[in-house]
ROPATI-170061 format. One record per residue (C-alpha): residue number from 1; x, y, z; residue in one letter. Coordinates in nm, 4 decimals. Example, Ala and Ser with C-alpha at 12.3 -4.5 7.8 and 13.67 -1.06 7.14 Angstrom:
! residues 2
 resi     east    north       up resn
    1   1.2300  -0.4500   0.7800    A
    2   1.3670  -0.1060   0.7140    S
***
This chain:
! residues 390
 resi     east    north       up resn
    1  -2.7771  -1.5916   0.7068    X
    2  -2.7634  -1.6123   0.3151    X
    3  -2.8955  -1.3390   0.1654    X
    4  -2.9901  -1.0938   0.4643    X
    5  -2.8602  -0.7749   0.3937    X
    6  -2.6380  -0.5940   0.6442    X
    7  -2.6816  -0.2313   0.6507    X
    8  -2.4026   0.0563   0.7757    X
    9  -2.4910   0.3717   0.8973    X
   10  -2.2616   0.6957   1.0109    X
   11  -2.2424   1.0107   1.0593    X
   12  -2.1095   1.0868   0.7116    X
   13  -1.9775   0.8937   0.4481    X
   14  -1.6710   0.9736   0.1827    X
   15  -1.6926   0.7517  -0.0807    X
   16  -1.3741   0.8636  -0.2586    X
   17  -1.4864   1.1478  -0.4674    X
   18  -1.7799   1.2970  -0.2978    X
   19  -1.9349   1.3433   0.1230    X
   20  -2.3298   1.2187   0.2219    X
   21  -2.4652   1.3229   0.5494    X
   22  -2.6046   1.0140   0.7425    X
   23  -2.5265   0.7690   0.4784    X
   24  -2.7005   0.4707   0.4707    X
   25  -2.4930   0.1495   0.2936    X
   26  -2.6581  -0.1686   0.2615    X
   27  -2.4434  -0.4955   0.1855    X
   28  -2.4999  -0.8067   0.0238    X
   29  -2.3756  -1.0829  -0.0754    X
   30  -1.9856  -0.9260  -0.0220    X
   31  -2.1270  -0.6705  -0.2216    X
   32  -2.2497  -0.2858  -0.2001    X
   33  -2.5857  -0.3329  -0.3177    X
   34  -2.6980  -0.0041  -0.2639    X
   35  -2.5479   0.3836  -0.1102    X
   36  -2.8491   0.6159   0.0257    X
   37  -2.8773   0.8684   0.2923    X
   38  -3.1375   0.8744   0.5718    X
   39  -3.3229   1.1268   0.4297    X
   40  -3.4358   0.8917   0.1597    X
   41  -3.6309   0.6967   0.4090    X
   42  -3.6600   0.4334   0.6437    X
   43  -3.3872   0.1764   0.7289    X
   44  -3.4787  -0.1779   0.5272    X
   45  -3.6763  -0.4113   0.7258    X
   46  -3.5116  -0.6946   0.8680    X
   47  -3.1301  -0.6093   0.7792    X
   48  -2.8431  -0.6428   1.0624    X
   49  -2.8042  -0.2733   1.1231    X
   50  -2.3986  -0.1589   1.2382    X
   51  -2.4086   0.2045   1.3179    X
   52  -2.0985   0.4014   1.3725    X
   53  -2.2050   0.7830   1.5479    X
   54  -2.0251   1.0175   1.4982    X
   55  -1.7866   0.8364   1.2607    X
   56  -1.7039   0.8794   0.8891    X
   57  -1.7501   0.5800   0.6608    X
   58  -1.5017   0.5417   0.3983    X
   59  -1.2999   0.3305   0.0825    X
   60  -1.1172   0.0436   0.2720    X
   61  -0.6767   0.1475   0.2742    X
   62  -0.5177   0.0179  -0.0597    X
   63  -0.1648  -0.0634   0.0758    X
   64   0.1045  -0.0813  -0.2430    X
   65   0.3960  -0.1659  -0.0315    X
   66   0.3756  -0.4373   0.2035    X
   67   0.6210  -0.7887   0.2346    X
   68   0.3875  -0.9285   0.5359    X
   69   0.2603  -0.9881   0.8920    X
   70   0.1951  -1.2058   1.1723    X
   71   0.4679  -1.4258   1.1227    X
   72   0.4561  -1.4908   0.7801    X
   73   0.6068  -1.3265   0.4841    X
   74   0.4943  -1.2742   0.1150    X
   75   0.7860  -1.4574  -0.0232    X
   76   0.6039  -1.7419   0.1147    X
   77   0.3099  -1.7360  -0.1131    X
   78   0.1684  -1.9881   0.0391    X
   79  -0.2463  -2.0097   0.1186    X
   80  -0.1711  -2.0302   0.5011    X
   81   0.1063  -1.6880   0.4853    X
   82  -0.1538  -1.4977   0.2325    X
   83  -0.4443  -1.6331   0.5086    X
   84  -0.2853  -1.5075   0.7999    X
   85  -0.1911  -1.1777   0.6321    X
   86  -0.5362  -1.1410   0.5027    X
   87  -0.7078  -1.1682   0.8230    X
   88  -0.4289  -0.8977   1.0133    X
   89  -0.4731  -0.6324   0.7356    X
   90  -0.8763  -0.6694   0.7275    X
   91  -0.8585  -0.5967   1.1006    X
   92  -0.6808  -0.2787   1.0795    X
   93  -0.8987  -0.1590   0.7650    X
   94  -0.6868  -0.3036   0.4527    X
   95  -0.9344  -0.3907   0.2567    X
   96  -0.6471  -0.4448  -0.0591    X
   97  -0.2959  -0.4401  -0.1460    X
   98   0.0086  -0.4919  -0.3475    X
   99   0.2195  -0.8099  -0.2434    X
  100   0.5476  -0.6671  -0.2374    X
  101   0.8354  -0.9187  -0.2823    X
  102   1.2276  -0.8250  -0.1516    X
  103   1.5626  -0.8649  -0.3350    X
  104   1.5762  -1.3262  -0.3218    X
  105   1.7959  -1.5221  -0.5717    X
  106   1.6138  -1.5540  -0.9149    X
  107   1.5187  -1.8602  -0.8600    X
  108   1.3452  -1.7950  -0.5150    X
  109   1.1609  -1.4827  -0.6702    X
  110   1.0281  -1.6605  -1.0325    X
  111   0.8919  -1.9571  -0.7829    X
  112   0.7165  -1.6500  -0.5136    X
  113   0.5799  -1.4950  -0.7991    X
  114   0.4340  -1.7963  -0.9168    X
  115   0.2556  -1.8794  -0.6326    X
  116   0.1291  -1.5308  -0.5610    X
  117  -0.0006  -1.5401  -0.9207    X
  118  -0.1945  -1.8571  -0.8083    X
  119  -0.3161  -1.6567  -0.5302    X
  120  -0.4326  -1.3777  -0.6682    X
  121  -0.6623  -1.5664  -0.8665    X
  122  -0.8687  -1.7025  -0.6234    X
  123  -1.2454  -1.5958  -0.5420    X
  124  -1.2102  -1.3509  -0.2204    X
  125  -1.3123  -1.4470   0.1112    X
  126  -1.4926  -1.2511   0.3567    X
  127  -1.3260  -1.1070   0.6404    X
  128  -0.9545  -1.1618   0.3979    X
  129  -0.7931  -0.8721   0.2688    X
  130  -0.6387  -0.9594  -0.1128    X
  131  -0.3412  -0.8598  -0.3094    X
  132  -0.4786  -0.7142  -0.6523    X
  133  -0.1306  -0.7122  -0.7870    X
  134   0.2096  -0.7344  -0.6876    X
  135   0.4876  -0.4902  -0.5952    X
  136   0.8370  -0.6378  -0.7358    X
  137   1.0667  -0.4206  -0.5084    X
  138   1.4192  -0.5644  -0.6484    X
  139   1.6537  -0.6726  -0.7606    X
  140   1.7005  -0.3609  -0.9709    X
  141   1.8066  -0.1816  -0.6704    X
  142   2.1342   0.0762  -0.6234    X
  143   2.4167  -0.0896  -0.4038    X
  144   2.5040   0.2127  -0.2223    X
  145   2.0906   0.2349  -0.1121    X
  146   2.0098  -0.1172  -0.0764    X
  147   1.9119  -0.0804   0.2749    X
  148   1.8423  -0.4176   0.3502    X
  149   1.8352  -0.5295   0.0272    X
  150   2.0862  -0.8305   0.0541    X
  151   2.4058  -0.7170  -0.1901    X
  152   2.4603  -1.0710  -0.3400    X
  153   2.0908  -1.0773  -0.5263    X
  154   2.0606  -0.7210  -0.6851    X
  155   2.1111  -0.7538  -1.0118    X
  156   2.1538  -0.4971  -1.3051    X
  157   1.7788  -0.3645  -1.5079    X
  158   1.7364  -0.6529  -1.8000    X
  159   1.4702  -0.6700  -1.9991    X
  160   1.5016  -1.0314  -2.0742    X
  161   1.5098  -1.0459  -1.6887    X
  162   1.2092  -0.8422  -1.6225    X
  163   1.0195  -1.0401  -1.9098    X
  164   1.0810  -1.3652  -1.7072    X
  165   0.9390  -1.2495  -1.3368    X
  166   0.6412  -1.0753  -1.5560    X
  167   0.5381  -1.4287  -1.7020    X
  168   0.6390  -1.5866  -1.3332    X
  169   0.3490  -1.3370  -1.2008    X
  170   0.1097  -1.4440  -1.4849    X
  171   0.1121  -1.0277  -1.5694    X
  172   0.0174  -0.9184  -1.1943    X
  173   0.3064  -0.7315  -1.1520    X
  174   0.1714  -0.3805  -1.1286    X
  175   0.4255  -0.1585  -0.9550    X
  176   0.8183  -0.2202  -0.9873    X
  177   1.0528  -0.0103  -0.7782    X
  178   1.3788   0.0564  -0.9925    X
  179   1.6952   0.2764  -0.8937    X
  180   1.7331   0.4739  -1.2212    X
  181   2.0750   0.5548  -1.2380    X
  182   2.1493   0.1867  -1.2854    X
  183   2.2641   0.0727  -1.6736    X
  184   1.9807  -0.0399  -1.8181    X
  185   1.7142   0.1480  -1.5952    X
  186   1.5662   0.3969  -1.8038    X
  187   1.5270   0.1014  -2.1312    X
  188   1.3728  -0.1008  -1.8510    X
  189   1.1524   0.1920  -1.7156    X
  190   0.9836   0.2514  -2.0466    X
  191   0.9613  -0.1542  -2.1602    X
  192   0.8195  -0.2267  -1.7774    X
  193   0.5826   0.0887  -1.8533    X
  194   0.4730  -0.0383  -2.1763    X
  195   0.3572  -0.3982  -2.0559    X
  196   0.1378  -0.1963  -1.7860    X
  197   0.3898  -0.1769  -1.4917    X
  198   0.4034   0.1523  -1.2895    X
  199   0.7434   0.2123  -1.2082    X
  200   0.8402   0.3469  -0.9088    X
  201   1.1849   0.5252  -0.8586    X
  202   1.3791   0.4029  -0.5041    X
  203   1.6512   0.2415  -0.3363    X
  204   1.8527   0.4494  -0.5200    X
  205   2.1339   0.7298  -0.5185    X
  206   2.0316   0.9031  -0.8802    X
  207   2.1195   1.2741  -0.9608    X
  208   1.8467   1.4374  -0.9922    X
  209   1.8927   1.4285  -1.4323    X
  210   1.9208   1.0822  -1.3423    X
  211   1.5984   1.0776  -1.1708    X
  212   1.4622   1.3328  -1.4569    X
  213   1.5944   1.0563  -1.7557    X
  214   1.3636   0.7657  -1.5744    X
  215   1.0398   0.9936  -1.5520    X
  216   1.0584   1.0959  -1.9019    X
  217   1.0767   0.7565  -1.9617    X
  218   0.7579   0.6877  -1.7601    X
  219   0.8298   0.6250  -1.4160    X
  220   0.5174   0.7307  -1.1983    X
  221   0.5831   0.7298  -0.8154    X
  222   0.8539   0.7499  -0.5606    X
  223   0.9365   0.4691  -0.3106    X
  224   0.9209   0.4936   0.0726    X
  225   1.0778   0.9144   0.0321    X
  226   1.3781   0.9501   0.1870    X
  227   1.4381   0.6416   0.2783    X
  228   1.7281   0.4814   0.1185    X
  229   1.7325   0.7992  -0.1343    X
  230   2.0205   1.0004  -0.1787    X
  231   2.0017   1.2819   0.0604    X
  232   1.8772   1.6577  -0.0240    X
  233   2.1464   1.9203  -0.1067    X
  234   2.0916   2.2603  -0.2438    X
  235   2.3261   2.2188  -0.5078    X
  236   2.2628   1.8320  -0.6088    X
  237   1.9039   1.8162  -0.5791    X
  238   1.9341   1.4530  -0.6642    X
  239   1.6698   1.2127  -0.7166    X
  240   1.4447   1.3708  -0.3624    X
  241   1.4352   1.6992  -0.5443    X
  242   1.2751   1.6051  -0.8284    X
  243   1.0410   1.3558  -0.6235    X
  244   0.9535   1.6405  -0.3990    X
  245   0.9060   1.9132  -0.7250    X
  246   0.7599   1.7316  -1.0154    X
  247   0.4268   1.7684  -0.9766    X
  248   0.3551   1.4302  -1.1759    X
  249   0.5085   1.2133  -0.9524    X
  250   0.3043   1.0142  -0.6632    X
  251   0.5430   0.9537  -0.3361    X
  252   0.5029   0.7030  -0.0710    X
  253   0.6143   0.7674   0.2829    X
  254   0.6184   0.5543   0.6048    X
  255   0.4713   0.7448   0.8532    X
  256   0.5257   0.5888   1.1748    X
  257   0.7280   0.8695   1.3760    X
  258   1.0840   0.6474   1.3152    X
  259   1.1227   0.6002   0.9334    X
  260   1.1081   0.9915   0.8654    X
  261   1.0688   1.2519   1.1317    X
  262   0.7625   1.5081   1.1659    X
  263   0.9179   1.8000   1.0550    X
  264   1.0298   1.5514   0.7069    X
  265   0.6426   1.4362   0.6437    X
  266   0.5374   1.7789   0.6506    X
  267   0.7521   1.8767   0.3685    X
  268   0.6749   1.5903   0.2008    X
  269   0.2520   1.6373   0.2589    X
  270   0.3418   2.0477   0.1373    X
  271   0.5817   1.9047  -0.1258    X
  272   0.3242   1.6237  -0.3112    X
  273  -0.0057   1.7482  -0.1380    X
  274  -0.3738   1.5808  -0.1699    X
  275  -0.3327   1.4115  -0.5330    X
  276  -0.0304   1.2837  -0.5193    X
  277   0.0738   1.1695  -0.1387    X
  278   0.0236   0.8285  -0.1013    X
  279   0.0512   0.6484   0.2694    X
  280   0.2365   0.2760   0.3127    X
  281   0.3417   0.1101   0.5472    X
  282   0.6683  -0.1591   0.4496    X
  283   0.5240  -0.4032   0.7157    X
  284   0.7159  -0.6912   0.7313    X
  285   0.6443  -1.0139   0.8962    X
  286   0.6675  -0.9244   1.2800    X
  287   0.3662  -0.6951   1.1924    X
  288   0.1374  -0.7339   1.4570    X
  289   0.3641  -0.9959   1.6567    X
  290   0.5828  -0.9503   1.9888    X
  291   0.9802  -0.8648   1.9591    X
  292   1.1895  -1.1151   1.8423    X
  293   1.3719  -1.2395   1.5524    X
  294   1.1644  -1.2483   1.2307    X
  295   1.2437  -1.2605   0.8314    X
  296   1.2116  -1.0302   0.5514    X
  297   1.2315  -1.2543   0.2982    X
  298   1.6073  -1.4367   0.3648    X
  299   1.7123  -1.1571   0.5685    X
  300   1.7322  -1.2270   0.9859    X
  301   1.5356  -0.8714   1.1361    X
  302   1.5736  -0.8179   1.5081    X
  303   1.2314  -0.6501   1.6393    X
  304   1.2835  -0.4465   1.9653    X
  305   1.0894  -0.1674   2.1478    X
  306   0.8795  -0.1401   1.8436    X
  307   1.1742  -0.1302   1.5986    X
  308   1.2728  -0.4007   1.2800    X
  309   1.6289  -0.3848   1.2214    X
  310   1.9488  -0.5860   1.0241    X
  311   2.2747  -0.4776   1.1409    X
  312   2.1300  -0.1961   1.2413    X
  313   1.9661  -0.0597   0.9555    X
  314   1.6004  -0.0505   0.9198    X
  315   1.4307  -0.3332   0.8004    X
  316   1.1058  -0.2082   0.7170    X
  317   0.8298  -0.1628   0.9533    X
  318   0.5727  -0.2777   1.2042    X
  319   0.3140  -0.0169   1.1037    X
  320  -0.0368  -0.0769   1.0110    X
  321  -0.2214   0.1904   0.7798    X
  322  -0.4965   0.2765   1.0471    X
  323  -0.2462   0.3666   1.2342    X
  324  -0.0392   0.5599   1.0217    X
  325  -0.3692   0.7726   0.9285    X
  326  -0.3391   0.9035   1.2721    X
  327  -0.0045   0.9837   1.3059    X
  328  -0.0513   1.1828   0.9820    X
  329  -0.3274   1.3558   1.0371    X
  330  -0.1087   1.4116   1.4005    X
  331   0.2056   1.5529   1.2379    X
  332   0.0155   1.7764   0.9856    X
  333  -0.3422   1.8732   1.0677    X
  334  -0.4636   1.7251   0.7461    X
  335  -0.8596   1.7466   0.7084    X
  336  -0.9856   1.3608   0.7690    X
  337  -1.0731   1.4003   0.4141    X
  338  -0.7841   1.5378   0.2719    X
  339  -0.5814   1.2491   0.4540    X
  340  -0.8356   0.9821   0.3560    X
  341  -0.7310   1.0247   0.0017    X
  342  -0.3743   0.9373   0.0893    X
  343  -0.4671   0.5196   0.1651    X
  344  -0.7334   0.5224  -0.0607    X
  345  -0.8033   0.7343  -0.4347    X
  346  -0.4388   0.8109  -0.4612    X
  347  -0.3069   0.4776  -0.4896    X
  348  -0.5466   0.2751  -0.6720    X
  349  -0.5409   0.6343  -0.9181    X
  350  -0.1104   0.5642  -0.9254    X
  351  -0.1680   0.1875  -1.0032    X
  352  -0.4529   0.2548  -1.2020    X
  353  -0.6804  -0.0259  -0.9992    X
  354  -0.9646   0.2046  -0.9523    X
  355  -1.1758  -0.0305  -1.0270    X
  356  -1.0796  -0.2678  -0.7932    X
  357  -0.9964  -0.0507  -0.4750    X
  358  -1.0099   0.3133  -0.3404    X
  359  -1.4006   0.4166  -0.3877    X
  360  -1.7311   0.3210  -0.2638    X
  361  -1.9689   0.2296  -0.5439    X
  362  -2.2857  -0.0369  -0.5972    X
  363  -2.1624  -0.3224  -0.7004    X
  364  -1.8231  -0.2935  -0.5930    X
  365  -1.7109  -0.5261  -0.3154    X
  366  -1.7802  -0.4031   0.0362    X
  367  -1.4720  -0.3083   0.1578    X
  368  -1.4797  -0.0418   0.3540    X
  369  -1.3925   0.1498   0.7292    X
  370  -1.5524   0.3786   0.9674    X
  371  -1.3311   0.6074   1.1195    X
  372  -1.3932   0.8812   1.3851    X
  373  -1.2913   1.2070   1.3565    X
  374  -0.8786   1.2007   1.4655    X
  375  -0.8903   0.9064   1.2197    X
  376  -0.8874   0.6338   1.4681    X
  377  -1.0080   0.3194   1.3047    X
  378  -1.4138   0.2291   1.4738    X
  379  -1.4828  -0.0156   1.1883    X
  380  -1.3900  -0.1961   0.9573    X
  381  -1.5480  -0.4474   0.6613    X
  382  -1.3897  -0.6489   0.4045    X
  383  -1.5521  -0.8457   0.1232    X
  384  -1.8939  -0.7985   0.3228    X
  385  -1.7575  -0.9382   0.6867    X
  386  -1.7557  -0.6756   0.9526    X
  387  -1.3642  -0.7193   1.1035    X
  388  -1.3614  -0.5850   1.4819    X
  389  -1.1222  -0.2941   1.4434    X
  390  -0.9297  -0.4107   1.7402    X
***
């Protein structure tokens, strides 16, 4: 098998910036090795041809919030957890993402982030979906939005804090969720900033010159809008109005029908629009597993009829990011294009990895989906391996 090329053909192809008509991608090697369209001539000889009609072929999803899946969480950093979540996220056309750790005692955190680090660094694997960073989301968290965010570990922005789970992470932390009306937050904000961290304002119950004091300062994105946010009044804007005004900002939202309601994600898709909307999901370990009792990282999350809860507060989510292409493109008659743009360009452009994830270009590593034209998932390849989509 070494060395034959496999070769993808579509209807169309999007490769993050621009649309073919009857692309033609060939793959080696893990690789892109070359992007043509039909017209340029006949099919290579002796290639493994996968054709997707009617379908659109795309950038693999860039997930930047994520704690885990089948069973195992991120905390875990182990090879077998980062395996198992590897091989999920490929199927459902991950093709990278942000390891995204929850609120842990110190201790528990500096030794996760160590082994992620190790992680990270290893060669990828066909077929595995791998973290090109990591999402620190905690422990400088708001009390009154911790979700669940256990109380006992959030701790108060330090730098000398901060400094300590950066060199724990070997320097992959690229994306740190902060509540920025916290003492400390906006010093932290601009030092985290500095050493290349985006920081992402959440969890949190800021004003909205709260919220204003922390983007000056650099922050970049929003986390999961409206959850655990302060709500929306007319006269308060709080921290949501400026996330839903400032035209700078790049907002995640869950959109699996529970975490924010229809009427909510169209506000927030007229609010940030095509540039700066960007889809997660929050999956946490019961992604892709049957109800029952799972963990998010020391915290015990009851899974029923398609919910993940802890005392009865949300605990994350069971959604994949095929599937919450769908239900967005569903709740707002997005273009497939427009909505594309949302997994893809828009965060790797946030957590300025557009070199590793987001676009289709030779030389890049094949990562990549084929998707129909409601957005359903048909295909899906990751590091060269063609992952069935179901």
């Amino acid at each position: 098998m070494h060395g034959m090329r496999t070769v993808l053909t579509a209807e169309r192809l999007w490769d993050g910036t621009r649309l073919l008509e009857r692309p033609v991608v060939e793959i080696e090697g893990g690789r892109i090795a070359a992007i043509s369209t039909r017209a340029a001539g006949d099919l290579p000889i002796g290639a493994r041809v996968l054709d997707f009609p009617g379908a659109t072929l795309a950038p693999a999803f860039f997930d930047i919030h994520i704690h885990g899946a089948m069973g195992h969480d991120i905390m875990e950093a182990s090879p077998e957890a980062l395996a198992a979540i590897g091989s999920f996220l490929a199927r459902h056309g991950t093709g990278s993402y942000l390891a995204t750790t929850v609120t842990s005692p110190l201790d528990a955190t500096l030794r996760s982030l160590n082994g992620l680090a190790k992680q990270l660094a290893l060669p990828p694997v066909a077929g595995q979906t791998q973290a090109i960073g990591i999402h620190l989301e905690g422990p400088f968290l708001s009390h009154a939005k911790r979700g669940v965010q256990p109380a006992e570990y959030l701790l108060a922005p330090d730098i000398a804090i901060f400094d300590r789970l950066f060199d724990a992470a070997e320097g992959r932390i690229r994306l740190m969720t902060l509540a920025p009306e916290l003492p400390g937050a906006v010093e932290l904000t601009a030092h985290a900033t500095a050493r290349g961290v985006r920081v992402s304002l959440g969890h949190s119950n800021a004003t909205a010159a709260e919220a204003r004091a922390a983007i000056a300062a650099g922050a970049v994105c929003a986390t999961h809008t409206f959850n655990a946010m302060r709500s929306l009044d007319h006269r308060e804007p709080g921290i949501l109005g400026k996330v839903l005004t400032d035209d700078a900002l790049y907002a995640e939202l869950i959109c699996d029908g529970m975490h924010v309601a229809p009427e909510m994600v169209m506000l927030w898709w007229k609010s940030k629009g095509p540039e700066r909307a960007i889809l997660v999901t929050d999956a946490i370990s019961a992604a892709g597993m049957p109800d029952g009792e799972y963990h998010l990282g020391d915290v015990a999350v009851l899974v029923a009829d398609g919910r993940a809860t802890a005392n009865g507060v949300l605990a994350g989510s069971l959604l994949t990011l095929d599937r919450s292409l769908t239900n967005f493109v569903e709740f707002t008659g997005a273009s497939l294009e427009q909505a594309l743009r949302l997994l893809t360009t828009n965060p790797a452009a946030m957590t300025g990895l557009g070199n590793k994830a987001g676009l289709l270009a030779t030389g890049q590593p094949a990562n990549l989906v084929a998707v129909d034209r409601n957005g359903t998932l048909v295909g899906s390849v990751v590091n060269g391996l063609h992952c069935s989509a179901k």
